[in-house]
N, C-alpha and C positions, 0 to 999 in steps of 0.2 A: 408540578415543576413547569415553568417557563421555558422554553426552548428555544433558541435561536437558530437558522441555518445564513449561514452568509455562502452567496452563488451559486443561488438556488436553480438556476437556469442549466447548468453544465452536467457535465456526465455523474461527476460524482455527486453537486447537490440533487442531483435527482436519485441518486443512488440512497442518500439519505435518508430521504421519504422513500421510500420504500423498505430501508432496512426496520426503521422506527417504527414503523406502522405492523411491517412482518414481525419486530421482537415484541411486540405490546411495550415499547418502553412509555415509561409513564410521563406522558405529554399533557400538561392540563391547559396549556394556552404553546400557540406555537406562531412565531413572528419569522418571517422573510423576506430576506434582502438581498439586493442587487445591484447592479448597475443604472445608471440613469437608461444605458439602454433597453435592459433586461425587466428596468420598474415597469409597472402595471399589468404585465403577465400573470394568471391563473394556473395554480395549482392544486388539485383533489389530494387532501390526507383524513383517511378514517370520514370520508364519505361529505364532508366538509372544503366549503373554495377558501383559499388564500391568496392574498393578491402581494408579490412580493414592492416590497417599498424600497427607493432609493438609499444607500447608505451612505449618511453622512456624518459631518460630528459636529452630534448634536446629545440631546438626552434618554434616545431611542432605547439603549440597552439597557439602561436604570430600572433591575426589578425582574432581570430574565439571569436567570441561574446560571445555563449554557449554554454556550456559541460554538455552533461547531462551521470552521469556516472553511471554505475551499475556492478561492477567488483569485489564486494567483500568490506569490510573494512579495510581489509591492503591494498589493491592497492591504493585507497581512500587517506586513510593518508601519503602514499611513494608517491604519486605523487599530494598532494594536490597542494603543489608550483610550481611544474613543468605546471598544467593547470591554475594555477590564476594569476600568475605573470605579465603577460601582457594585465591583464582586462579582462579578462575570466571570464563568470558568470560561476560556477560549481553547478548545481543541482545535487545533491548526493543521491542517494536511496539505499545505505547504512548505518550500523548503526554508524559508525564511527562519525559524529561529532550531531548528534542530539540532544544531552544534553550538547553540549558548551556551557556557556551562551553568546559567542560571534557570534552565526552564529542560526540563525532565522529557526525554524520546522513550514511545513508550511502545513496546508489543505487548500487549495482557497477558500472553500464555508465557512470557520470559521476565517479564520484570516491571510488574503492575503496580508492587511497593514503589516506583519510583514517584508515580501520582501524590503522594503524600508531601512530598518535600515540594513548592512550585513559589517560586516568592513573586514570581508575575502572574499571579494566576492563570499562564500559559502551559499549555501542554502540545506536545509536538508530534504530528505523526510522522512515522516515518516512511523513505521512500518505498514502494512500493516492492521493486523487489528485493529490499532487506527484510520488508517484513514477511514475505514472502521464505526466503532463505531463512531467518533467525526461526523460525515456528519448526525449520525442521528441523534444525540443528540444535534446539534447545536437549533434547531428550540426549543426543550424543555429548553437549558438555558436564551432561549431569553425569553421565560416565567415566568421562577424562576428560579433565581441559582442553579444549583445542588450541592450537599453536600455529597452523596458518589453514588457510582454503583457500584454494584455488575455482572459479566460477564462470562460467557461460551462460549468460541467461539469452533468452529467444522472447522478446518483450510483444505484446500484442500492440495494434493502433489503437486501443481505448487508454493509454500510457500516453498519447498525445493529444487526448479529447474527443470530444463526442463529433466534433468536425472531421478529426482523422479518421475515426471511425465511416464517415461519410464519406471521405474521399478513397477510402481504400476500393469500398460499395464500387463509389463509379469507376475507378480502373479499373478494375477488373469486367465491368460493362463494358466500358470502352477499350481497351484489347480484343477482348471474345470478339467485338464488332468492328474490329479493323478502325477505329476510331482517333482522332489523336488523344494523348493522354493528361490529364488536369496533373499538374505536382505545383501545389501547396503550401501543402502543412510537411510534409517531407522534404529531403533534399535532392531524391530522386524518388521514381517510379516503385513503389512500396509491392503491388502486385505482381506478382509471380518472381519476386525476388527479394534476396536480403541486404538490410545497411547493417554496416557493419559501425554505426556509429547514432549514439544516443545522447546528447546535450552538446557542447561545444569540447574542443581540444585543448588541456590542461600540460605545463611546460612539459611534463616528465611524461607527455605520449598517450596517456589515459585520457578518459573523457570524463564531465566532473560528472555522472551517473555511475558510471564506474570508481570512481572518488566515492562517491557517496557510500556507496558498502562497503568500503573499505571503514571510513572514517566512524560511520551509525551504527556498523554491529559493535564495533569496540566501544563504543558509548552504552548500548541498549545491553551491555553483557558485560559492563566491568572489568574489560581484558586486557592485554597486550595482544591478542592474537590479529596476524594479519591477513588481509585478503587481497588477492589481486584476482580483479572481475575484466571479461570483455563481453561488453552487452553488444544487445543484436537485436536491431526491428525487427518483426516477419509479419509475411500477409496472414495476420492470423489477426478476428475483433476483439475478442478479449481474452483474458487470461494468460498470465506472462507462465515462460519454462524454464528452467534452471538444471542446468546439469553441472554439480557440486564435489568438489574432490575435499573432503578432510584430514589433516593429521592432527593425531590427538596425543596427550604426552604418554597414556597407556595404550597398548594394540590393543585391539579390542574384534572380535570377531562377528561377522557381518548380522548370526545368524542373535546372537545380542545384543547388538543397534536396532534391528528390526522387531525383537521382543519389545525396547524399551520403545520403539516408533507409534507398535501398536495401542502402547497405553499412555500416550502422550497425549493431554490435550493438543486441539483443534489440526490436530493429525489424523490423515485418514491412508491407512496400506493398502497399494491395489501391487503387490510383488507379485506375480507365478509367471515367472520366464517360460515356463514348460507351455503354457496357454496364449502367449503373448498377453496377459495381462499387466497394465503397466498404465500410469493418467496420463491424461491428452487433453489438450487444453478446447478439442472440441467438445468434452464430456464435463469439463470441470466448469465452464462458464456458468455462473448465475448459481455457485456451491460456495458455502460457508468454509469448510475447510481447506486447508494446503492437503493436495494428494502426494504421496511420495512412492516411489519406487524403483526397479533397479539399485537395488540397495545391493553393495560388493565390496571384495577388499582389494584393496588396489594392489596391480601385481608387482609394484616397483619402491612402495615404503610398505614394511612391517606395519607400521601403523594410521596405513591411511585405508580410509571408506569413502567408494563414490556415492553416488546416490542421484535421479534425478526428481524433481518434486516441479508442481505447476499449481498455479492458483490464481483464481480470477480477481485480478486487477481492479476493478472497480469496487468490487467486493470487500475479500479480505485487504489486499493493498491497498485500500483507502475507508470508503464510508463505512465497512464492517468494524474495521480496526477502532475507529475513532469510538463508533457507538458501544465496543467493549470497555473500552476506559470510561468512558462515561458509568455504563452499567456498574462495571467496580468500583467506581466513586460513589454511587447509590446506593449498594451493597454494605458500603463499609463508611457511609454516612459523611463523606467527605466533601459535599457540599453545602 
């Protein structure tokens, strides 16, 4: 198989080569692309250099199976045809085509069959912490449909790039050191404090990251059920947190959501309140699975369950995700 990674240079295409390499996926020639600033950069896969080449439209991806891209949503949409034209699967972990209704969002552990259906040979991943939520929530709507969630998530600085990631680094240097403070990639001071605001502000008060769970789980689960989300930067590097309230059309009791959690794929239970055991997104960085726990029933509907769950952002919310659809594509011979 021919592989493409488009933005190669950034958190997540580095995230790529590394997952690819960690899952043995079957790579028999591997091509990298970038920006004109980011061309001519060196990167080691499977003990081998690659030197990422500028992307243009041209006839570069003629003959490479898939592209998995992460360069932004305008690069996304300016060079959608330039990588599909010639049968090029495009996984995208961008936000640019997620809410088509003609190209398929996809979580592998909830709704993998949608990869079959793609008439732009586009597939979409989705925003990080939906996919984040939807992994945990699958096992609960296999029990009763859900009918709305209510969400908090506590997003890390690897959710704004591997630069935020860098400037988090230095305020927090520069504090401890009485120093003045670099703000950025943020819109205020990210260390030792929280924003209460994640993309820009959408008329009805939400922010379109908070849109986005709303709008991606109902797509990636075939539902009417609704969500209203308030995301939350935190000085935390990676690995976003979610604290999740559900109602589902059956009550359902805690000590049963948490049987079916435990044998949920790409679910991992860390519940024993009596222990304080519970994920932490200082423990979950650089792990394949969503951790979930505090799993309870909520004291004010019959039939809602909270639940808190975390999972590493660069990881499962993005490069891990993408390389599972892929994988089920190969699986199931859909290339």
């Amino acid at each position: 198989m021919k592989v493409a990674i488009v933005g190669t240079s950034g958190a997540v295409g580095q995230e790529f080569l590394k997952v690819l390499e960690q899952r043995n996926f079957p790579v028999d020639e591997l091509v990298l692309f970038g920006s004109s600033r980011s061309a001519g950069s060196v990167y080691q896969f499977r003990g081998k250099s690659y030197t990422v080449k500028e992307i243009k439209h041209n006839d570069d991806f003629k003959g490479i199976d898939l592209a998995l891209t992460s360069a932004g949503a305008g690069v996304s949409r300016e060079f959608e045809h330039t990588i599909t034209q010639y049968g090029t699967v495009m996984i995208d972990n961008s936000s640019a085509f997620r809410m088509d209704a003609d190209v398929p969002l996809v979580v592998p552990e909830v709704n993998a069959e949608d990869c079959r259906i793609r008439p732009r040979n586009v597939i979409a991943n989705p925003n990080c912490s939906t996919i984040i939520m939807c992994v945990a929530l699958k096992p609960i709507q296999d029990l009763s449909p859900i009918r709305r969630i209510h969400a908090a998530t506590y997003q890390a600085a690897s959710g704004a790039g591997a630069a935020a990631m860098e400037e988090l680094k230095t305020q927090i240097r520069q504090v401890m050191d009485g120093d003045p403070v670099t703000i950025e990639k943020f819109k205020y001071q990210l260390a030792f404090n929280l924003i209460p605001q994640i993309d820009v502000f959408t008329d009805n008060g939400y922010t379109k990251e908070e849109m986005k769970m709303h709008h991606e789980t109902r797509k990636i689960f075939h539902s009417e059920m609704t969500v209203s989300a308030s995301t939350i930067r935190v000085p935390v590097l990676r690995a976003h947190s979610e604290a999740v309230w559900v109602e589902t059309e059956q009550a359902l009791d805690a000590a049963r959501v948490r049987a079916a959690m435990e044998q949920a794929e790409g679910l991992k239970v860390q519940d024993e309140p009596a222990s304080s055991v519970y994920p932490m997104p200082l423990f979950v960085a650089d792990q394949d699975d969503v951790f979930v726990g505090r799993i309870r029933q909520d004291l004010t509907t019959p039939n809602g369950i909270h639940f808190w769950c975390v999972g590493d952002q660069i990881r499962k919310g993005a490069a891990l995700n993408a390389v599972q659809i892929a994988e089920y594509m190969c699986k199931n011979r859909l290339f």
